[in-house]
C-alpha positions in Angstrom: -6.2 -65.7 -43.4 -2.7 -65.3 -44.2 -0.9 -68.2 -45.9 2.0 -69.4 -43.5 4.2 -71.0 -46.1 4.1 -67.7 -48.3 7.9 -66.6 -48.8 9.4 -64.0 -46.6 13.0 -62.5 -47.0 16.0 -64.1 -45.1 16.3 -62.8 -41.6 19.3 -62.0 -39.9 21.2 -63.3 -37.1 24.6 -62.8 -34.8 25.5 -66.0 -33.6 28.4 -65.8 -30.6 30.5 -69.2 -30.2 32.9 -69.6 -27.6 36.8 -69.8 -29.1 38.0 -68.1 -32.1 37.4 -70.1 -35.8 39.4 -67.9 -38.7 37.8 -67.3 -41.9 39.0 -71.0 -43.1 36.0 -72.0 -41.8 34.0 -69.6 -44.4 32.9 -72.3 -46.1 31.0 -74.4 -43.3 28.8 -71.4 -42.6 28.2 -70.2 -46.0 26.8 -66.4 -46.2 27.8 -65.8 -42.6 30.2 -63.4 -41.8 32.9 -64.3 -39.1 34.8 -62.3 -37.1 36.6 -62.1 -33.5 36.2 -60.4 -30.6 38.4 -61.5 -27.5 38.3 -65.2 -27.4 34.8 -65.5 -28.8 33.7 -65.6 -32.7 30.7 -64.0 -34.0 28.6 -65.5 -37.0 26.6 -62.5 -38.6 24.3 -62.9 -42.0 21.1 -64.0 -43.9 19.6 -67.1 -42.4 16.7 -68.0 -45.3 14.2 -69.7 -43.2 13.8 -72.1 -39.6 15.1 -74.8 -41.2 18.1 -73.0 -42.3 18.6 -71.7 -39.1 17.9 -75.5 -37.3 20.5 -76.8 -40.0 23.1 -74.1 -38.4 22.6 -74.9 -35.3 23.0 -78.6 -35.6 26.1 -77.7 -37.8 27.1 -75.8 -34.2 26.4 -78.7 -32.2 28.3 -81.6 -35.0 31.5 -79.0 -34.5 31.3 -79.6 -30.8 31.1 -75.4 -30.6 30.2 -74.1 -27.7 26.7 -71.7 -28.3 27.2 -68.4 -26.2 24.4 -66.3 -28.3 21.7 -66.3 -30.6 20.6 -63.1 -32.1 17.7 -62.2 -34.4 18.8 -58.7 -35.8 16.0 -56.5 -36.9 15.5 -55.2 -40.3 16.3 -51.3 -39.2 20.0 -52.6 -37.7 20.3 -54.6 -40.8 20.5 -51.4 -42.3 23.1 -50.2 -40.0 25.3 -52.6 -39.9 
């Protein structure tokens, strides 16, 4: 039986909000990357675990954001991108 608290490596996720947030808002997202494409913003990076990514989202949610996607990315396009 495997252990289910045993440490695994951050995963990866693209997060899409609707409107565009500049990189002022670095900060508030920590190791997520933010960009812009069209009127939409994109949130790419390391999420460390489900409570990390349940944090974000409520972060999302406090910021009256609009969610448009939520993206695990593989390992492989981790690689890629």
């Amino acid at each position: 039986m495997t252990n289910p608290h045993k440490y695994h490596a951050p995963v990866h996720y693209r997060i899409k909000l609707k409107g565009q947030l500049d990189h002022g808002w670095s900060d508030w997202f920590e190791e997520m990357a933010i960009s812009c494409e069209g009127g939409e913003t994109i949130l790419k990076g390391p999420v460390a675990d489900q409570a990390a990514l349940h944090g974000l989202l409520i972060l999302i949610r406090d910021l009256n954001l609009t969610l448009l996607l939520l993206e695990r990315i593989e390992s492989e396009q981790n690689d890629t991108q």
